[in-house]
Residue, then its C-alpha position, 0 to 999 in steps of 0.5 A: x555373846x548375847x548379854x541379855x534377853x529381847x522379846x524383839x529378837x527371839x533365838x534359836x532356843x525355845x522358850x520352856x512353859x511349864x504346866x500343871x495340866x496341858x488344858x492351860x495350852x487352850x484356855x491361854x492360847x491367845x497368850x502363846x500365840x502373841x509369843x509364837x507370832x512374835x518368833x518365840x518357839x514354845x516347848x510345853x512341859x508338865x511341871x512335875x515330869x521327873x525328866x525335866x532338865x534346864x541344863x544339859x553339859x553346862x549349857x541351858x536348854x531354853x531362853x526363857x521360862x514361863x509358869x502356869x502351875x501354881x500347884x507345882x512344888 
């Protein structure tokens, strides 16, 4: 059982990053890919999608959560 989160060893799980708007994907982009060139898998969501889930049977979806929507509530 993994007890705790290390950026030096990424897993099987991606990483959630939320947005207000996908332009923030190339305005950040020297900032997600030292995370993907550090192994780290990134899903891009918008933050207000009413599909979103973090959990699903019990079980979280991703390892890691990262925020770019100031706006969202």
């Amino acid at each position: 059982t993994r007890l705790a989160f290390s950026p030096d060893s990424p897993t099987d799980r991606p990483f959630l990053v939320l947005v207000d708007d996908f332009a923030i994907r190339s305005s950040h982009s020297l900032f997600f890919n030292s995370l993907r060139c550090r192994g780290f898998n990134l899903e891009f969501r918008l933050a207000d999608d009413p599909k979103l889930a973090l959990q699903r049977y019990g079980q979280y979806l991703y390892d890691g959560l990262v925020l770019f929507s100031p706006s969202a509530q």
